[in-house]
C-alpha beads as a LAMMPS data file, in Angstrom:
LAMMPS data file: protein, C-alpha beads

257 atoms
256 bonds

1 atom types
1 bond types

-500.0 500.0 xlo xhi
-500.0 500.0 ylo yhi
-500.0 500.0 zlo zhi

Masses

1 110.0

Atoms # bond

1 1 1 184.138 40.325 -167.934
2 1 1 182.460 39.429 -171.184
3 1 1 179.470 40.148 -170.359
4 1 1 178.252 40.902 -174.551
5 1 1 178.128 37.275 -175.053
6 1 1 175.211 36.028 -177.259
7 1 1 173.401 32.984 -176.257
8 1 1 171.128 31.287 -179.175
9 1 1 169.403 27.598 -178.919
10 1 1 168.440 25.823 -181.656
11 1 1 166.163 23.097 -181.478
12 1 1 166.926 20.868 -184.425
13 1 1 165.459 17.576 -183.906
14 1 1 162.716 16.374 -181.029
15 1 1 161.130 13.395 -180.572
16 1 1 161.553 9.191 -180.795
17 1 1 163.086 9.725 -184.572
18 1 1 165.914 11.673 -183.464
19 1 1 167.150 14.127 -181.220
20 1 1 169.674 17.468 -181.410
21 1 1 169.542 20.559 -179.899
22 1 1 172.642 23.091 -180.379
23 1 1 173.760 26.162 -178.210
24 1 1 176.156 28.619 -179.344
25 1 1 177.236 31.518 -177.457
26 1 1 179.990 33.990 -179.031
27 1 1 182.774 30.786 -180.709
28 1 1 181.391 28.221 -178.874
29 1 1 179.113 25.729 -180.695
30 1 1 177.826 22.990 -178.417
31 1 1 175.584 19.756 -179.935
32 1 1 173.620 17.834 -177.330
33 1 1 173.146 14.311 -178.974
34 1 1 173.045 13.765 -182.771
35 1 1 170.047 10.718 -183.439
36 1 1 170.340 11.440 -186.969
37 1 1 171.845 10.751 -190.182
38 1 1 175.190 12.159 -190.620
39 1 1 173.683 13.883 -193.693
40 1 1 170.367 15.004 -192.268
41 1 1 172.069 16.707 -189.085
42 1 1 174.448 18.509 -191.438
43 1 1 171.552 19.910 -193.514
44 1 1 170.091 20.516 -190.255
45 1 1 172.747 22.351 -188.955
46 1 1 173.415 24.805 -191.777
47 1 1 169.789 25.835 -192.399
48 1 1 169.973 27.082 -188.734
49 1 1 172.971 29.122 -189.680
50 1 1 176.087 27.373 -188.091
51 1 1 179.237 25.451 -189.820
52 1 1 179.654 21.713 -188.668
53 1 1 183.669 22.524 -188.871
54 1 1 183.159 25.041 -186.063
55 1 1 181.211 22.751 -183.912
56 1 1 183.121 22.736 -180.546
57 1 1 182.519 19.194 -179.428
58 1 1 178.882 17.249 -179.386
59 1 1 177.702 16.065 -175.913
60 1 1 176.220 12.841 -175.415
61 1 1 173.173 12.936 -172.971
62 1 1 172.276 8.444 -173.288
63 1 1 173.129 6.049 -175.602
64 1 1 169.924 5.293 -177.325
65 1 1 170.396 5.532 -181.068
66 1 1 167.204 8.337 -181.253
67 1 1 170.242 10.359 -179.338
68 1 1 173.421 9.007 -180.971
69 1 1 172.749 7.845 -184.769
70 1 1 174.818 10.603 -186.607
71 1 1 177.135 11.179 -183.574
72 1 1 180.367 9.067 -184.647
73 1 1 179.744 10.007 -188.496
74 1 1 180.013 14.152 -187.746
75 1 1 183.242 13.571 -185.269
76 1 1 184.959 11.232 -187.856
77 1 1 183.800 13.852 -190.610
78 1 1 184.687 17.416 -188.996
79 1 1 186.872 16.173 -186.122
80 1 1 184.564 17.178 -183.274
81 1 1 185.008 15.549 -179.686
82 1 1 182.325 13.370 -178.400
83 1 1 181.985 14.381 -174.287
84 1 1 180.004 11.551 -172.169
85 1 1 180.235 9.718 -169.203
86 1 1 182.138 6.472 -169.944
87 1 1 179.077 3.751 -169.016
88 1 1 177.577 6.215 -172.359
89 1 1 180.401 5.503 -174.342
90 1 1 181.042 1.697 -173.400
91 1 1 177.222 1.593 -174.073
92 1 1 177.632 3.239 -177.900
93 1 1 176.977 2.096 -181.077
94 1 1 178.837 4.625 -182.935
95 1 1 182.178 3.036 -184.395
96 1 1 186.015 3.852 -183.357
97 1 1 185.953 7.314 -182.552
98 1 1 189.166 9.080 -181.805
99 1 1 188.589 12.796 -180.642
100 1 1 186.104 12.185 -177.093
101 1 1 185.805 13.913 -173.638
102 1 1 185.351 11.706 -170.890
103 1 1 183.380 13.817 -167.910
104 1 1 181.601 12.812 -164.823
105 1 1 178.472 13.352 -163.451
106 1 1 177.980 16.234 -161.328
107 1 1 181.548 17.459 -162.064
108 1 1 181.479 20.463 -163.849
109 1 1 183.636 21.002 -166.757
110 1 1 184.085 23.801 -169.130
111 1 1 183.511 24.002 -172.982
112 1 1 185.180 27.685 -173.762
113 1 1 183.577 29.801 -171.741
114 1 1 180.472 28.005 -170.965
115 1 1 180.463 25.729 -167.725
116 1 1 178.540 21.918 -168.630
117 1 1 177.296 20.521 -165.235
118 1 1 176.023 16.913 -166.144
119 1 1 173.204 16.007 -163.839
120 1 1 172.024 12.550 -162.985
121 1 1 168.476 11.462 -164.605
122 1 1 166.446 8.043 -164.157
123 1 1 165.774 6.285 -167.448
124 1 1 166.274 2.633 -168.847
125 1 1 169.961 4.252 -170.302
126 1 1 173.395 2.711 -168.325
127 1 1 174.229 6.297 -167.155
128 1 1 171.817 8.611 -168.675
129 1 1 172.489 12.844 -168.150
130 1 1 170.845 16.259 -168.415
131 1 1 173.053 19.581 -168.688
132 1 1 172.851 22.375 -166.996
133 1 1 175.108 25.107 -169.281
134 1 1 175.853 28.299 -168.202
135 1 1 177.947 31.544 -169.296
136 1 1 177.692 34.772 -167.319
137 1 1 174.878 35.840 -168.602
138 1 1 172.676 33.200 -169.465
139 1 1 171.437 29.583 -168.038
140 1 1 170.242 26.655 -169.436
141 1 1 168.561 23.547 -169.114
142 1 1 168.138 20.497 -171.256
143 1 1 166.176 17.395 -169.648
144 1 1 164.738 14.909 -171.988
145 1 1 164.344 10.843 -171.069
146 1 1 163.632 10.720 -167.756
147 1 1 161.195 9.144 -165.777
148 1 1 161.249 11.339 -163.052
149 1 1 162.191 15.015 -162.120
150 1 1 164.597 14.019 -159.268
151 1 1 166.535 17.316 -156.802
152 1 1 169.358 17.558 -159.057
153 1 1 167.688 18.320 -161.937
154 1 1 164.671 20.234 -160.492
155 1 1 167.394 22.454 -158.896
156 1 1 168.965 23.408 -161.789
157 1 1 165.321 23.871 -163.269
158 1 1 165.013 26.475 -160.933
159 1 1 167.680 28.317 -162.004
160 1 1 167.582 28.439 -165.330
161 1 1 166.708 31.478 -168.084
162 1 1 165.497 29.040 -170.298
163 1 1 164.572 24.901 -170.646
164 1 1 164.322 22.020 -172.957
165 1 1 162.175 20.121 -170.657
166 1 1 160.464 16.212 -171.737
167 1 1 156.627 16.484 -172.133
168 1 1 156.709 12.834 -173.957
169 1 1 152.928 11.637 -173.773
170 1 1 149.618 12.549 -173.026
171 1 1 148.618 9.507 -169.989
172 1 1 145.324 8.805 -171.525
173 1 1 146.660 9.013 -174.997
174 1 1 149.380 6.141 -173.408
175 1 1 146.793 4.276 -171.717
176 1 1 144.359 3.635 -174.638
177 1 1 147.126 3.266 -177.351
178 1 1 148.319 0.453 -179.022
179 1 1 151.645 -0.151 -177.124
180 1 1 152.218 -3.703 -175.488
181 1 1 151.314 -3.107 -171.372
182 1 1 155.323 -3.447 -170.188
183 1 1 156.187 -1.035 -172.584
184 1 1 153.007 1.146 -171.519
185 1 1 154.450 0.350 -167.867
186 1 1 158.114 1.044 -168.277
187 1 1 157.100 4.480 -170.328
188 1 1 155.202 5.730 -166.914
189 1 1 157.968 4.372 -164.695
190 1 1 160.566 6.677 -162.736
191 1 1 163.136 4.961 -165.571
192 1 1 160.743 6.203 -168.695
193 1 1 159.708 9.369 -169.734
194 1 1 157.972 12.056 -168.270
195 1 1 154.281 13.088 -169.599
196 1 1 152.702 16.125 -170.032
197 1 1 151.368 16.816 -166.583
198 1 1 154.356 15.644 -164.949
199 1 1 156.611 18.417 -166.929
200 1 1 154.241 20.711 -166.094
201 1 1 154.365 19.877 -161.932
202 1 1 157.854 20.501 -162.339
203 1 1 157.895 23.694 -163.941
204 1 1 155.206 24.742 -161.645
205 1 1 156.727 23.597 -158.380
206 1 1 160.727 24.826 -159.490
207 1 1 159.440 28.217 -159.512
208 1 1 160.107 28.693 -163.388
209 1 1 157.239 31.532 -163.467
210 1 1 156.288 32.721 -167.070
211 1 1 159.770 32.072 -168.649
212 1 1 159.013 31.047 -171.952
213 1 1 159.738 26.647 -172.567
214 1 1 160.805 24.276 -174.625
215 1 1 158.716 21.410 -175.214
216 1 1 160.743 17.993 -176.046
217 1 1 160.449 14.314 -177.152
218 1 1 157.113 14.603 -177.604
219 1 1 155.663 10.846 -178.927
220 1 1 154.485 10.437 -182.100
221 1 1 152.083 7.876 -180.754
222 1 1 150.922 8.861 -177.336
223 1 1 151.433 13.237 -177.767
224 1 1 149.647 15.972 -179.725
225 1 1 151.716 19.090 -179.877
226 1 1 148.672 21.296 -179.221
227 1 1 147.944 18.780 -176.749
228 1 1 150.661 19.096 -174.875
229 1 1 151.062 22.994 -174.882
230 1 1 147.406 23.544 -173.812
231 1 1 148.294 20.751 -170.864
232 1 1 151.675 22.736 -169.689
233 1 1 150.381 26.087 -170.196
234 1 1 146.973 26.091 -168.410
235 1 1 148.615 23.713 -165.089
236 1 1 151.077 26.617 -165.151
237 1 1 148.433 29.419 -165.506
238 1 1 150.360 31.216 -168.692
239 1 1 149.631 32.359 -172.149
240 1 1 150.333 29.492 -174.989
241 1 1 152.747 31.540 -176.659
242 1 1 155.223 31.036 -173.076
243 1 1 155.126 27.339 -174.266
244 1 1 156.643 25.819 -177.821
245 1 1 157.598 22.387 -179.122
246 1 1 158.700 21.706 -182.718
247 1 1 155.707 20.027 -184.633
248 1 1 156.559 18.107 -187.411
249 1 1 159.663 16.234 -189.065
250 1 1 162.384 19.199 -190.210
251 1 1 160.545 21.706 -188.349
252 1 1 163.391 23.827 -186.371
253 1 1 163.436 26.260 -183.799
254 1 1 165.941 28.981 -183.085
255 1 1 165.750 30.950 -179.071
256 1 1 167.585 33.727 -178.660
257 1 1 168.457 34.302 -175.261

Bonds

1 1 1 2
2 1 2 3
3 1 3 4
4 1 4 5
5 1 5 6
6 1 6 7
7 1 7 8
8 1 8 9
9 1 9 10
10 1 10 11
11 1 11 12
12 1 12 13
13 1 13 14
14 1 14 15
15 1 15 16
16 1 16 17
17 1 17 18
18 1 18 19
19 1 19 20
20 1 20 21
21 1 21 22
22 1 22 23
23 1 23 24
24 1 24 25
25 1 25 26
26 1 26 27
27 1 27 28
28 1 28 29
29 1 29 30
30 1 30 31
31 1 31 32
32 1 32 33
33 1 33 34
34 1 34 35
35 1 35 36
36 1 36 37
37 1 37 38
38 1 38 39
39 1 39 40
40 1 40 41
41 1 41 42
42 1 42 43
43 1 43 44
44 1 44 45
45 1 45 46
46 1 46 47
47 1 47 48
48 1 48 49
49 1 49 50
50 1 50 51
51 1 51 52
52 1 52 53
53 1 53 54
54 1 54 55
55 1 55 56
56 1 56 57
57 1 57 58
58 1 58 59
59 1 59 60
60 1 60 61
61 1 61 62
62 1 62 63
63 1 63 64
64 1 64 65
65 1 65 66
66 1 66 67
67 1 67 68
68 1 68 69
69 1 69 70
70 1 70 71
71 1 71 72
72 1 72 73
73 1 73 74
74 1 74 75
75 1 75 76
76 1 76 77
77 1 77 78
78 1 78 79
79 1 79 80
80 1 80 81
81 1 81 82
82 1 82 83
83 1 83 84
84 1 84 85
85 1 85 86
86 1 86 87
87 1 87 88
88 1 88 89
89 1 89 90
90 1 90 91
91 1 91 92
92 1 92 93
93 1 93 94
94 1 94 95
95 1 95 96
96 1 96 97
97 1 97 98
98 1 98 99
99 1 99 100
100 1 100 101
101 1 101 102
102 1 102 103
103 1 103 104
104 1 104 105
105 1 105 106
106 1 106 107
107 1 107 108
108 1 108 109
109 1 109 110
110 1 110 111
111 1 111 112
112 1 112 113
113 1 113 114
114 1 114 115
115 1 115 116
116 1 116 117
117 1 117 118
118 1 118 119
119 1 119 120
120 1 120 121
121 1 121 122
122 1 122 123
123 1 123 124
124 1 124 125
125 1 125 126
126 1 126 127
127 1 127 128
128 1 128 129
129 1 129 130
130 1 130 131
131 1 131 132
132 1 132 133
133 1 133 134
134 1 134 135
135 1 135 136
136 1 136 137
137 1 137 138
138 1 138 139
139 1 139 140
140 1 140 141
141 1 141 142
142 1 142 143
143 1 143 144
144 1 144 145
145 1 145 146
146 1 146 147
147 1 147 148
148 1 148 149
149 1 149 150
150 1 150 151
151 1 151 152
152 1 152 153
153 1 153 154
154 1 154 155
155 1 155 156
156 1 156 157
157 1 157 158
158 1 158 159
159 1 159 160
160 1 160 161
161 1 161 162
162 1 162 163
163 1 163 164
164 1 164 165
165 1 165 166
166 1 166 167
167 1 167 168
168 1 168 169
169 1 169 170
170 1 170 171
171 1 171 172
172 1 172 173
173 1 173 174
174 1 174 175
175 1 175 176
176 1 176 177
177 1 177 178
178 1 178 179
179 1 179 180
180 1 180 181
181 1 181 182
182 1 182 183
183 1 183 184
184 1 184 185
185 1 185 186
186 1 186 187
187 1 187 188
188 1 188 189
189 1 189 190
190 1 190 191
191 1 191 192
192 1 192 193
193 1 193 194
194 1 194 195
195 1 195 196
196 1 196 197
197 1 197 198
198 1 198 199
199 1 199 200
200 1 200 201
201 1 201 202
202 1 202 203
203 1 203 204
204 1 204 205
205 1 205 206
206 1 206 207
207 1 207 208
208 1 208 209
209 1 209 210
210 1 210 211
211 1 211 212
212 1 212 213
213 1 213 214
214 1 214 215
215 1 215 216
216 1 216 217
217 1 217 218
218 1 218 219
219 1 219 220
220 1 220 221
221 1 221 222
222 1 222 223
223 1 223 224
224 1 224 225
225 1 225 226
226 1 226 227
227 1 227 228
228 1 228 229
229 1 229 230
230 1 230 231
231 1 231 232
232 1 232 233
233 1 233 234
234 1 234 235
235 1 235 236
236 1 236 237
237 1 237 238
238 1 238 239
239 1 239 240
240 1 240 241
241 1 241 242
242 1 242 243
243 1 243 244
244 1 244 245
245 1 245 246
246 1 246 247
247 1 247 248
248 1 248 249
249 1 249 250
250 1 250 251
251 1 251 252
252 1 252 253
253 1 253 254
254 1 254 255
255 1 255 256
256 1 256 257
């Protein structure tokens, strides 16, 4: 058994202006989207310490281009496999791309030694996914654009060690902002994005305790980081320091596991 394994997240990028979160555990380097520039995720990626040539393959959770933008550039560039579902890739903007893992949801599949179950979510996406990624040791969540925290995902929520979890708007911020009222309506539907109090139900009513959480896709617009940490951590009755979120534009965070 290898039990030694490390397991390290790295938050990259968070938020409607581009999104990229990698986990590497022992040889295995795994991106979850890539909604930058080719050349901003690569800068990205070596100031947290990895090598885009040893990237093992980048998984796609939606097409939206805040998720996909530098996608096709770093698989052309360094020859890294794009895994989605295919209604993700059909749905793609991202040019002829010639190294790509086709998976299904809710079919687990394996990445090295780390198991990728791909979890249906509810957003306006053709077949959006979370992940739930596991090794021996360690398990992991990532859940960003969705509307809702349906039984798949609030299972695996449960479970995990650790979680990248959506806490996209403050609803009063929403409410009195300056968005148009269907795009106020479709942001607070089971197909948008979840808010503040909503992640924190979740986390409350899985059972994840005082684990410490990610924060993610926090709006520019309708969110406050300090906002939305003081929201999640009083509803879940921990200390602020339990609860993170990146804060500004090339801010990064690295969580050891």
């Amino acid at each position: 058994m290898r039990v030694g394994l490390s397991f390290e997240v790295h938050v990259l990028a968070s938020g409607s202006d581009g999104n990229c979160t990698a986990v590497c555990s022992d040889d295995v380097t795994i991106l979850i989207d890539a909604g930058l520039s080719g050349r901003q995720l690569t800068t990205l990626i070596k100031s947290a310490g990895m090598d885009p040539k040893q990237i093992t393959a980048i998984l796609l959770t939606h097409e939206h281009i805040d998720h996909v933008r530098g996608a096709g550039v770093l698989s052309r560039k360094y020859e890294i496999p794009i895994c989605c579902n295919a209604a993700t890739l059909a749905a793609c903007e991202i040019g002829e791309i010639t190294h790509k893992t086709i998976f299904k949801t809710l079919e687990e599949f394996e990445l090295g030694h780390l198991k990728i179950m791909p979890l249906p979510i509810t957003h306006h996406a053709a077949d959006p996914n979370a992940f739930f990624i596991s090794s021996e040791k360690n398990k992991f969540l990532l859940a960003t654009d969705l509307g809702k925290v349906n039984n798949d995902v609030f299972e695996a929520l449960g479970k995990a060690d650790f979680a990248v979890i959506e806490a996209n708007h403050d609803l009063r911020m929403l409410e009195n902002g300056p968005y148009p009222i269907m795009l106020k309506r479709l942001i607070k539907s089971e197909r948008g994005h979840l808010s503040n109090i909503d992640c924190a139900h979740a986390l409350w009513a899985s059972g994840y305790g005082d684990k410490k959480v990610f924060l993610a896709h926090l709006s520019k617009n309708n969110n406050i980081p300090d906002l939305a940490i003081r929201t999640v951590s009083s509803l879940l009755g921990c200390r602020d320091d339990k609860v993170d979120c990146l804060r500004s534009a090339g801010d990064i965070r690295t969580i050891t596991l």
